[in-house]
ZAMARGU-4260 file (C-alpha; in steps of 0.2 Angstrom, whole numbers, plus 5000, padded with zeros to 4 digits):
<rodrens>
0) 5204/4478/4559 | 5192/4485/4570 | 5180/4503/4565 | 5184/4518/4574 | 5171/4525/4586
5) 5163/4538/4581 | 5168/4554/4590 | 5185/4563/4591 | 5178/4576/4602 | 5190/4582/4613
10) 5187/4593/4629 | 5194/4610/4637 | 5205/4597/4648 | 5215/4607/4660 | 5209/4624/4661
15) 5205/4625/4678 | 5199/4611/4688 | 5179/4611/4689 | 5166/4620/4698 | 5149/4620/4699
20) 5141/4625/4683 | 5136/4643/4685 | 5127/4654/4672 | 5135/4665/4663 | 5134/4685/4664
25) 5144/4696/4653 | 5149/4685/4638 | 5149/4691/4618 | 5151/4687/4602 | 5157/4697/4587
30) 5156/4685/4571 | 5168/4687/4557 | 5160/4702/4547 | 5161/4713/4561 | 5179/4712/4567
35) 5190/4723/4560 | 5204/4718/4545 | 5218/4718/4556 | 5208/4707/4569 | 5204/4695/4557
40) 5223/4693/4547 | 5227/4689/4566 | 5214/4676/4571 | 5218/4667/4553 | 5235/4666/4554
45) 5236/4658/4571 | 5223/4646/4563 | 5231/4642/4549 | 5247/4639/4558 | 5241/4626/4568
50) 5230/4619/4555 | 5246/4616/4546 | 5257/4608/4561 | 5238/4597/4565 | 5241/4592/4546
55) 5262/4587/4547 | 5257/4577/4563 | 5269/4589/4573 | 5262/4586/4590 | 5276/4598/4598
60) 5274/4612/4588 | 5257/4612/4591 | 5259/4612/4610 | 5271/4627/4610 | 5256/4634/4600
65) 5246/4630/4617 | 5241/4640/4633 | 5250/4633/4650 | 5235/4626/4657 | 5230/4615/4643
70) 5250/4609/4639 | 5251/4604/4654 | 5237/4590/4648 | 5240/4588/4630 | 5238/4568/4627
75) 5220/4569/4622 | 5224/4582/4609 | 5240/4574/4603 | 5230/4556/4600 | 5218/4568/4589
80) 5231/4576/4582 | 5241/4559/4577 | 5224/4552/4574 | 5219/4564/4559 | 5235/4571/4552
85) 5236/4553/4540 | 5220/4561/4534 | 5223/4578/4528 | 5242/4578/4526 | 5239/4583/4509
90) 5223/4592/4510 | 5215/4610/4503 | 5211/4618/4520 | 5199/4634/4521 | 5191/4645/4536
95) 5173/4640/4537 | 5171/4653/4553 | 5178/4664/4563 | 5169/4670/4579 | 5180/4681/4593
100) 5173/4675/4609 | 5173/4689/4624 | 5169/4680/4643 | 5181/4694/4651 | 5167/4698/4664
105) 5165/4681/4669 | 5170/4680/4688 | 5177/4664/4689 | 5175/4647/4678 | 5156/4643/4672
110) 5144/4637/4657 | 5148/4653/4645 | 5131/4654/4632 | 5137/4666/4617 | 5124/4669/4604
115) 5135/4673/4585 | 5121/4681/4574 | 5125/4676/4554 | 5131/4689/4543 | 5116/4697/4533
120) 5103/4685/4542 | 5091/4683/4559 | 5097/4665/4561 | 5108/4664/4577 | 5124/4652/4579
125) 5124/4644/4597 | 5138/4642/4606 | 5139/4634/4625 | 5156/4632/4632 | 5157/4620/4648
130) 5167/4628/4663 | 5176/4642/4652 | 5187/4652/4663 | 5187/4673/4662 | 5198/4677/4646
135) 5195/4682/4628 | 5195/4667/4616 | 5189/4663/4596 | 5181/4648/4591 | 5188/4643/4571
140) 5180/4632/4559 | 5192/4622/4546 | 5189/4612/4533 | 5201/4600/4529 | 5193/4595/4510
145) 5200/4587/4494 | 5204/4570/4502 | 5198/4554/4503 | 5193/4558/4519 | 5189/4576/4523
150) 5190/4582/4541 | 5183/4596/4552 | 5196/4604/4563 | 5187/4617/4575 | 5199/4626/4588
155) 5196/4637/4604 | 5209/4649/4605 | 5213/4660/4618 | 5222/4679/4620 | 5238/4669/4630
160) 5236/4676/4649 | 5256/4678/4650 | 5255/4694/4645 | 5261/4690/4626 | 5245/4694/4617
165) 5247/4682/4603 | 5230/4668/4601 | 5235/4650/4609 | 5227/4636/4608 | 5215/4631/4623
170) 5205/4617/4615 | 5203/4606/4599 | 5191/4596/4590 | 5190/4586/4576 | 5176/4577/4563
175) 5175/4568/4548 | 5165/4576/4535 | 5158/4560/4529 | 5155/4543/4533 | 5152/4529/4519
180) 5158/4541/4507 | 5143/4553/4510 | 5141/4569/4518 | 5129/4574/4530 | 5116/4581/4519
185) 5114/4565/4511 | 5112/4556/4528 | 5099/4569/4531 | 5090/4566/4514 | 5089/4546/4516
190) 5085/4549/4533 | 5069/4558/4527 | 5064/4544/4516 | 5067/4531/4527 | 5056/4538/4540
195) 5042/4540/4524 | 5045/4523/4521 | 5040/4518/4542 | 5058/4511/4543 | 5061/4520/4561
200) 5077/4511/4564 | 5085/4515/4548 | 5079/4534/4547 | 5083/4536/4566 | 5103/4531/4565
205) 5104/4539/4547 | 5097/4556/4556 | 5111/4552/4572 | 5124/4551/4556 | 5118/4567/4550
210) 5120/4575/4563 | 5138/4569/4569 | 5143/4574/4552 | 5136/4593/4552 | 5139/4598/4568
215) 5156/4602/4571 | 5156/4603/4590 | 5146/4595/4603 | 5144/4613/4609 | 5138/4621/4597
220) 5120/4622/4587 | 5109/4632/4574 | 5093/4634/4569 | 5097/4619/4555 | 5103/4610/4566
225) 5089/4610/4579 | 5079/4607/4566 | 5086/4589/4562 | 5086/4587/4578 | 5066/4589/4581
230) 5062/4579/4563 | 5074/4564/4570 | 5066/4562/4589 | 5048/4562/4580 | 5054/4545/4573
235) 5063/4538/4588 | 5060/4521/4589 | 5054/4514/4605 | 5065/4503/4614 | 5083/4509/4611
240) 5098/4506/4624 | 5100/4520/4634 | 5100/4521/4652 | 5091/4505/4651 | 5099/4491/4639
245) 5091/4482/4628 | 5088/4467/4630 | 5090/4452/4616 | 5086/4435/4618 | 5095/4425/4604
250) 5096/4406/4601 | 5088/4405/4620 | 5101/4416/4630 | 5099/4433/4636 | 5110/4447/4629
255) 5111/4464/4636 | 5113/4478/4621 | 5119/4492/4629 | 5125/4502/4613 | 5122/4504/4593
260) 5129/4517/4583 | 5133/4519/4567 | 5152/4519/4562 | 5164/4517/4545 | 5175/4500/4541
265) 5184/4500/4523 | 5173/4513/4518 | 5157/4507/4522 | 5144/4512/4535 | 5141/4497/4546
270) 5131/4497/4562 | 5141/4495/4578 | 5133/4484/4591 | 5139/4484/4609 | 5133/4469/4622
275) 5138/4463/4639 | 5146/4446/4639 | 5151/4434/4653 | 5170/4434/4656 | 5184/4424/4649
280) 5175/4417/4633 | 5183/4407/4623 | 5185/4415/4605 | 5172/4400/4598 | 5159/4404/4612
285) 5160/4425/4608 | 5159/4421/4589 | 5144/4410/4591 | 5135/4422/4605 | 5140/4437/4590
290) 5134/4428/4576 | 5118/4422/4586 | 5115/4443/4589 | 5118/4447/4572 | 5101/4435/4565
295) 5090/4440/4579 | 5092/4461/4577 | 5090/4457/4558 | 5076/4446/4561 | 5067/4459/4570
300) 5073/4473/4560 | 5077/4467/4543 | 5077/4484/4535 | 5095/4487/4543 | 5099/4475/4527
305) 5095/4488/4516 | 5103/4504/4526 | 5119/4496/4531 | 5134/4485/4524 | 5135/4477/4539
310) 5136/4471/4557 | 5149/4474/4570 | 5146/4467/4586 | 5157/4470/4603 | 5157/4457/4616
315) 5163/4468/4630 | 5166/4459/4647 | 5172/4468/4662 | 5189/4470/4669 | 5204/4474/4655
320) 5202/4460/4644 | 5201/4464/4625 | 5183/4462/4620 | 5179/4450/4607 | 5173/4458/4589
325) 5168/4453/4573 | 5161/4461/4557 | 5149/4453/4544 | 5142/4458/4529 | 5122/4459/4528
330) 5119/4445/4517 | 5135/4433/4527 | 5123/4436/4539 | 5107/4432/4534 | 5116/4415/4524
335) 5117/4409/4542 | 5105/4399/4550 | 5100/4396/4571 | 5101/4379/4577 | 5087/4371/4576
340) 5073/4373/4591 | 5081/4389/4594 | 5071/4406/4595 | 5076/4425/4597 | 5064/4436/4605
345) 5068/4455/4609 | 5062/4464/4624 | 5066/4483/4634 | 5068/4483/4651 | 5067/4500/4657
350) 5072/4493/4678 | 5091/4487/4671 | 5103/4501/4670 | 5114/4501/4656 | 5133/4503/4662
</rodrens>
């Protein structure tokens, strides 16, 4: 069985085609507490009845729930929607938020910026929607809760332009709550205490956890949030893949790493290791090249052993073949030895871009 990646995120596909991004003139944002009752009962209803068809699984209902444009494209939001509804089928869910979003005065399709202040506070909810066409819309915050694995369910509707006035759906996303069991507050705490404790590797992928978990939408961002933000890249180690890999010499042969993230396998939080392997392995070479990049990051970063169950590794080669993967436990891995006269060194090569 192999861990889900991750991110569910998925995007405005189909509105219109893109433009060039354009900034935006003319855009508002009336939170929750200033719309009117009637306003309101509207917005929560069209939530809660596509929350409800997300929860049965009923990919077609939700689709006649959804403006033209985005219908038309509606196989990233039906592998979300068949993704999650195992999930909450039996789930509590509440509105977290409601904000009515009004980019009327746009003049065509651009980067829309709305700025939600909080009800009775200064603080200021950020929201940034890539290539939003003119139209009025609401962004809803559901929490799907009282499960094994609570979900967040975040929607952009839009007032249907056929002329029916009823909200449509015009975007979804969805996110787990928690990962190992844990929400992202906790991530957040031990984050804190690994970076006191100068483990920068552990405190830098528990503040990327963190932060998957409370933030609901790529797009969006609050004064906490920017905040988490600015404590984790204090403590970014050097030397991480980005756009250049890095790169891992283990039992004598160079290995590209050109991803790691953190991600959930029979609830436990393993760290998901990405490299570039030669094609057409056989499955003796891949587990020994895997194996081999499991001792060397733990010998160079042995307080991953403490924050982490375990290891996955992907040996992904180019073309369509199925890349190779295995996952081990921490202390599977640390019973295994390198052959003898073998060493691993780790090095970053900032002139080889990462694919």
């Amino acid at each position: 069985m192999r861990p889900l990646r991750p991110r569910f995120v998925r995007s405005l596909t189909g509105l219109l085609p893109l433009l060039l991004a354009l900034p935006a003139f003319g855009v508002a944002c009336t939170t929750e507490s200033q719309m009117s009752a009637g306003q309101r009962a509207i917005l929560e209803q069209a939530a809660r009845s596509l929350a409800a068809n997300i929860a049965g699984g009923d990919t077609a209902a939700v689709k006649a729930q959804t403006i033209s444009a985005v219908a038309a494209r509606f196989s990233g939001i039906a592998e979300s929607i068949q993704s999650v509804s195992p999930s909450i089928q039996h789930a509590t869910v509440t509105i977290e938020a409601l904000y009515q979003l009004d980019a009327t005065d746009l003049a065509m399709p651009a980067d829309a910026q709305f700025f939600c202040g909080l009800p009775g506070s200064s603080l200021i909810v950020e929201m940034t929607i890539p290539q939003l066409p003119p139209g009025t819309y609401a962004f809803a915050l559901l929490r799907a809760t009282g499960v094994d694995h609570p979900q967040q369910i975040s929607m952009i509707l839009a007032n249907d332009p056929s002329g029916s006035a009823t909200w449509k759906l015009a975007g979804l996303f969805t996110r787990p709550m928690t990962m190992g069991g844990h929400d992202g507050v906790w991530f957040w705490q031990q984050a804190r205490e690994y970076a006191a404790k100068k483990q920068s590797w552990d405190a830098w992928f528990y503040y990327q956890t963190a932060q998957f978990l409370l933030q609901p939408v790529d797009f969006l961002t609050s004064p906490n949030l920017q905040k988490l933000r600015t404590e984790a890249e204090k403590i970014r180690p050097s030397g991480l893949p980005g756009a250049a890999p890095l790169e891992l010499i283990a039992d004598d042969q160079n290995y590209d790493i050109t991803d790691i993230h953190t991600g959930e396998f029979t609830g436990h939080l393993d760290l998901i290791v990405t490299y570039r392997s030669a094609p057409n392995l056989d499955p003796v070479a891949a587990r020994a090249q895997v194996t081999a990049i499991m001792r060397a990051l733990l010998q160079f970063h042995p307080e991953l052993a403490e924050a982490f169950h375990g290891l996955w590794v992907y040996a992904s080669a180019l073309g369509n073949q199925t890349p190779f993967a295995l996952e081990l436990p921490m202390d599977q891995i640390q019973a295994t030895a390198p052959p003898a006269g073998q060493h691993s060194t780790v090095t970053h090569l900032q002139g080889k871009q990462a694919s």
